[in-house]
C-alpha positions, 0 to 999 in steps of 0.5 A, a space after each residue: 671069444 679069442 683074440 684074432 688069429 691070422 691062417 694062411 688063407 687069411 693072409 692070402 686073401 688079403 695081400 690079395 686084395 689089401 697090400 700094395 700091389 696085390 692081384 685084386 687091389 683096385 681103387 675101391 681097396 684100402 691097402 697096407 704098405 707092401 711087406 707089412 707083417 701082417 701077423 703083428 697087426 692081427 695080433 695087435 688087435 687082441 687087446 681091443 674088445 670085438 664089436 658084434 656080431 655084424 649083419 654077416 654074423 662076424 665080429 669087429 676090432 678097429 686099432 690105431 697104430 698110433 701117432 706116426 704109425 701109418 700102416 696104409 692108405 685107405 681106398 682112392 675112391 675114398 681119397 687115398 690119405 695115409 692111415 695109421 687106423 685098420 679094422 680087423 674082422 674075425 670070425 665067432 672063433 677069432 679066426 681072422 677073415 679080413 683086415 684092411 686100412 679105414 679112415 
């Protein structure tokens, strides 16, 4: 499998649902910092080996930016802290589906 590879629709979606700001952010959401490239962080993820497949039939990375590198916060219902760790989900192909902020 490839490393991740970020389409338009990809980035759509999530600055939908995962950026500052987006249309569909809500607290349930992690999201990264409005004007993020999100590229940079997708393509970050392709030295981390992908964990699965998960129960969607989807694969895994999660990165740390690194010591002062916060990209995000993660949902209020999780309690809204700073994060400088994301997941990156790809598809069988390395198609990325989804990226957000975590714990």
């Amino acid at each position: 499998m490839d490393g991740p590879g970020l389409t338009q629709e990809a980035e759509d979606y999530v600055n939908e649902k995962h950026v500052e700001g987006g249309a569909k952010v809500d607290n349930s959401k992690s999201t990264f910092k409005k004007g993020s490239d999100l590229d940079a962080l997708a393509d970050a993820a392709e030295d981390i080996p992908a964990r699965g497949p998960n129960k969607y039939g989807n694969y895994e990375r999660e990165v740390d930016a690194g010591p002062g590198n916060d990209v995000g916060n993660v949902s209020k219902d999780e309690g809204g802290a700073s994060t400088t760790r994301y997941k990156v989900i790809t598809d069988r192909w390395g198609t990325v589906l989804n990226l957000f902020p975590v714990k």
